[in-house]
C-alpha positions as a LaTeX table, in Angstrom:
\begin{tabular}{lrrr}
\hline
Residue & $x$ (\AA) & $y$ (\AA) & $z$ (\AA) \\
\hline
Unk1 & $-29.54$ & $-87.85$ & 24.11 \\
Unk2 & $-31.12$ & $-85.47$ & 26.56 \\
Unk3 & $-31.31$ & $-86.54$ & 30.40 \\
Unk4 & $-34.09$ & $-85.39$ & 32.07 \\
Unk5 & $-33.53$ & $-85.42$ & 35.49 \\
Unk6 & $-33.78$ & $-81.98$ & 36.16 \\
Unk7 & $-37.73$ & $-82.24$ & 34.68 \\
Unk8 & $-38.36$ & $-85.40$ & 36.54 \\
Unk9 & $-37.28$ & $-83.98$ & 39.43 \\
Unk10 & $-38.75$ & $-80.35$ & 39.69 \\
Unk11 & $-41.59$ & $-80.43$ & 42.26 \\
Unk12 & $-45.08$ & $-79.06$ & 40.87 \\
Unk13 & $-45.25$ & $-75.92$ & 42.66 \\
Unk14 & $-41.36$ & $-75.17$ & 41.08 \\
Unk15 & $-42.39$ & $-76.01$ & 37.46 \\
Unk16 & $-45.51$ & $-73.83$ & 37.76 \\
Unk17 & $-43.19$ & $-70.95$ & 38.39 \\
Unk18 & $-40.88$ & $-71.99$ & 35.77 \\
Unk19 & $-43.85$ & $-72.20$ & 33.35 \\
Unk20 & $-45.62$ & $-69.12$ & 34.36 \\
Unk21 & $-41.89$ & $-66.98$ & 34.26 \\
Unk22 & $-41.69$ & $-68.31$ & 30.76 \\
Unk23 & $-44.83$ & $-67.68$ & 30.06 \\
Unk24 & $-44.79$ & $-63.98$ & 31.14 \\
Unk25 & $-41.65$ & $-63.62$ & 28.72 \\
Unk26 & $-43.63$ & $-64.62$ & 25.92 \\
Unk27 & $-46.67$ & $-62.52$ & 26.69 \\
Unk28 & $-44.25$ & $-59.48$ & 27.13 \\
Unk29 & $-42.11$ & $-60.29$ & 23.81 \\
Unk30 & $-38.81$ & $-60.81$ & 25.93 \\
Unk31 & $-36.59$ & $-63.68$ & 26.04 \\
Unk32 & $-35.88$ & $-65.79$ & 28.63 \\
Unk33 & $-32.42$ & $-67.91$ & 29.21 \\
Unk34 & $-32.62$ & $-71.10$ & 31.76 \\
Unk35 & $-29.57$ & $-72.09$ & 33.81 \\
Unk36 & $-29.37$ & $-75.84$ & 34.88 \\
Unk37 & $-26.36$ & $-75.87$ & 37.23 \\
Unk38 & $-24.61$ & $-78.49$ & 39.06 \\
Unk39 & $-22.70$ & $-77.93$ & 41.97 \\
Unk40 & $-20.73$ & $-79.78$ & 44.62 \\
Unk41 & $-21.58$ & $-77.63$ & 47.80 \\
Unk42 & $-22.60$ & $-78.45$ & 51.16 \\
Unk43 & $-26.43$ & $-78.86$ & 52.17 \\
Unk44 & $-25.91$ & $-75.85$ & 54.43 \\
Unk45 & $-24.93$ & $-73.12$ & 51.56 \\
Unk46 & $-27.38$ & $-71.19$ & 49.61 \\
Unk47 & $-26.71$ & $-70.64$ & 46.02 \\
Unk48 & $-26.80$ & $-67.20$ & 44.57 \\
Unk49 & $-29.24$ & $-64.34$ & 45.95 \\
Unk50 & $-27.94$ & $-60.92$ & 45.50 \\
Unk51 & $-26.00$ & $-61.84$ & 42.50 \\
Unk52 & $-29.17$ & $-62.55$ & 40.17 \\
Unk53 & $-30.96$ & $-59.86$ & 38.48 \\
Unk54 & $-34.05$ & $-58.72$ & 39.66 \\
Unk55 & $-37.24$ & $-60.85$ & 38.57 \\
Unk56 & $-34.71$ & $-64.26$ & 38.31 \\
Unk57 & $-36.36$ & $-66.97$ & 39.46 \\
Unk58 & $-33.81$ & $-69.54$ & 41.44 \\
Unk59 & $-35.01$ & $-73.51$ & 42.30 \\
Unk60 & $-32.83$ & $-75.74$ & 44.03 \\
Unk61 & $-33.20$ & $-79.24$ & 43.17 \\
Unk62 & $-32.11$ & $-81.75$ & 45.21 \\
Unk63 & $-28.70$ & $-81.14$ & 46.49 \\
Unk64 & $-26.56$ & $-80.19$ & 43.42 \\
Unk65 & $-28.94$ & $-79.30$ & 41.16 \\
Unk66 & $-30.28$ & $-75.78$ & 40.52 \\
Unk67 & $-31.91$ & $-74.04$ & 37.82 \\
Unk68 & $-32.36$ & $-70.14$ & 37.50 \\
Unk69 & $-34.71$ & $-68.97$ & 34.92 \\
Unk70 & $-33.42$ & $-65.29$ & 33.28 \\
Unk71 & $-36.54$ & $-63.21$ & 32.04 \\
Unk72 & $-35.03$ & $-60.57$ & 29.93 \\
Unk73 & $-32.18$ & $-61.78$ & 28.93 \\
Unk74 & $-30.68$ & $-63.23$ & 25.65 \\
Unk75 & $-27.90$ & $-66.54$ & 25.84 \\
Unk76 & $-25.29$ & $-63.88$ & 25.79 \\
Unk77 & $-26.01$ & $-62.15$ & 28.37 \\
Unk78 & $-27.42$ & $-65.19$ & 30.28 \\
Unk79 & $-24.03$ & $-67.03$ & 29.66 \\
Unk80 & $-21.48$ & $-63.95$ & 31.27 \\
Unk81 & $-24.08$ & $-64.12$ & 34.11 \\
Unk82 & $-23.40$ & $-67.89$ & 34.13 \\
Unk83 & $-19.58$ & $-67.29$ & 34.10 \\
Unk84 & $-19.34$ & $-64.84$ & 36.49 \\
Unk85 & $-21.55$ & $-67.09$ & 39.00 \\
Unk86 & $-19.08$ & $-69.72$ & 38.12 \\
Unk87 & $-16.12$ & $-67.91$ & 39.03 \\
Unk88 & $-17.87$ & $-66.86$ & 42.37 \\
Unk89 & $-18.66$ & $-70.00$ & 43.27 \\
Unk90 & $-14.53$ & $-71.27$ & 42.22 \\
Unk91 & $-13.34$ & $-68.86$ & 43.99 \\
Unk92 & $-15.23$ & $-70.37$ & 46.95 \\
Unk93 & $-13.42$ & $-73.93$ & 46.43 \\
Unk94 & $-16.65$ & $-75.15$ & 45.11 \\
Unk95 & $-16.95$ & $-77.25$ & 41.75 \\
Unk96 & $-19.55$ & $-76.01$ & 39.43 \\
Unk97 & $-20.63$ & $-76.71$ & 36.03 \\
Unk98 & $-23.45$ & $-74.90$ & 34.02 \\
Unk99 & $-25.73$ & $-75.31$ & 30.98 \\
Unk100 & $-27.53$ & $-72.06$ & 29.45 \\
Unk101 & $-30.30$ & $-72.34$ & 27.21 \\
Unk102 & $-32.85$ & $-69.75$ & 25.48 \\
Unk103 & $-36.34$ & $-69.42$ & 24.61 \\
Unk104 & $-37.15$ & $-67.67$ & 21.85 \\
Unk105 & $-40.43$ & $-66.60$ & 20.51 \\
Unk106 & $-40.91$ & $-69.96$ & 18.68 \\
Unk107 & $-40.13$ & $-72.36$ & 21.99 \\
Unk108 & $-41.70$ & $-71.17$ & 25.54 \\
Unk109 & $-42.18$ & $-74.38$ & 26.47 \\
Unk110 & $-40.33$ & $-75.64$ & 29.62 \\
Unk111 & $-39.38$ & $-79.33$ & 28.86 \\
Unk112 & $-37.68$ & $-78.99$ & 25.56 \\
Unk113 & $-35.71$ & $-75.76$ & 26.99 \\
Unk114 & $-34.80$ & $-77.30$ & 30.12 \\
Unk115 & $-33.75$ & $-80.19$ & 28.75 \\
Unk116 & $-31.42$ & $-78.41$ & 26.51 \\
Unk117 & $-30.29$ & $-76.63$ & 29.16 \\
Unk118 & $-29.31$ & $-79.99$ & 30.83 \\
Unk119 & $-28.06$ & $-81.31$ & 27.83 \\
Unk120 & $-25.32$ & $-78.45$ & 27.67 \\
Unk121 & $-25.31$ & $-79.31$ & 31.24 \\
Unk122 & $-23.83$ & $-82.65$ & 30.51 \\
Unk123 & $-21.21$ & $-81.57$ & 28.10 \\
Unk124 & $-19.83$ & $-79.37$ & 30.86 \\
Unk125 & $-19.69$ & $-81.84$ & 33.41 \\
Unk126 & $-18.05$ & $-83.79$ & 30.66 \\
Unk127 & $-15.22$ & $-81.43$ & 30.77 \\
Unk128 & $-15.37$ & $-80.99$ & 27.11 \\
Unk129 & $-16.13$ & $-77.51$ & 26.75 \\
Unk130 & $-15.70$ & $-75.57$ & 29.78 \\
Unk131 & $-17.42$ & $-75.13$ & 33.39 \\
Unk132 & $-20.70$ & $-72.88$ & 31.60 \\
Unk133 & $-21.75$ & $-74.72$ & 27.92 \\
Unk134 & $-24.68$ & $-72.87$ & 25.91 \\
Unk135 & $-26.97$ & $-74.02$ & 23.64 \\
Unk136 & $-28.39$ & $-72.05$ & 20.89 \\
Unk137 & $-31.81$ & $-71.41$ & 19.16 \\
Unk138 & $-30.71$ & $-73.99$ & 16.03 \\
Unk139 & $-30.00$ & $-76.55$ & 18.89 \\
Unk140 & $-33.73$ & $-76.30$ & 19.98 \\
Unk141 & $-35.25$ & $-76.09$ & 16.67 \\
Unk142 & $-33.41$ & $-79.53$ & 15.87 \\
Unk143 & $-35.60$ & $-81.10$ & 18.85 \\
Unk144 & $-39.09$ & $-79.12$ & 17.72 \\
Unk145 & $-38.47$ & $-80.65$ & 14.15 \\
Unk146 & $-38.32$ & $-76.85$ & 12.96 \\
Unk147 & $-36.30$ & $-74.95$ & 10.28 \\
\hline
\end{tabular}
């Protein structure tokens, strides 16, 4: 069961850049990887700046919730990102959790991505996996109804 808080939550202006960074990606043949991340911090820090690629696109949400959308970059790639933010943010005595998901040419669209981001999300939270929990492309074509 996918949550959707993170969707139901995102203002307008936020999920127009989310849609239009995906959107790009699939104009330009590239991937894209979404982070949905969870993190007990004060309302004073700033999540990451420096440490994203260029052409990242960061959204806070709330105060726990961010997600950071990865033009460019494959679930590998987009998950030792995800790790090494994770560690950063450990090392700083703050509790994080993080859910990676990718768009591939068949799925640009932001709700079904998102919310598998979220859903891998949960099962981090959930302490089953690990702080950073992927989901892959045969995870999203289960939700389209695809092959």
């Amino acid at each position: 069961m996918v949550h959707a808080v993170f969707m139901e939550q995102l203002l307008p202006p936020d999920r127009d850049r989310l849609v239009e960074c995906l959107r790009a990606a699939a104009r330009e043949g590239r991937p894209c990887c979404l982070i949905a991340a969870r993190l007990d911090w004060g309302a004073s820090q700033t999540p990451w700046g420096r440490e994203l690629p260029p052409g990242a696109v960061q959204i806070r949400i709330g105060r726990h919730r961010l997600v950071v959308a990865l033009p460019g970059h494959r679930i590998d790639k987009a998950c030792a990102l995800a790790e090494r933010l994770a560690r950063l943010q450990q090392a700083r005595g703050v509790t994080v959790h993080m859910g990676v998901a990718e768009a591939l040419s068949r799925c640009f669209e932001l709700e079904p991505l998102l919310g598998r981001a979220e859903e891998a999300l949960r099962l981090a939270t959930e302490g089953r996996v690990g702080s950073v929990v992927s989901m892959n492309w045969a995870d999203v074509s289960q939700d389209l109804g695809t092959p």
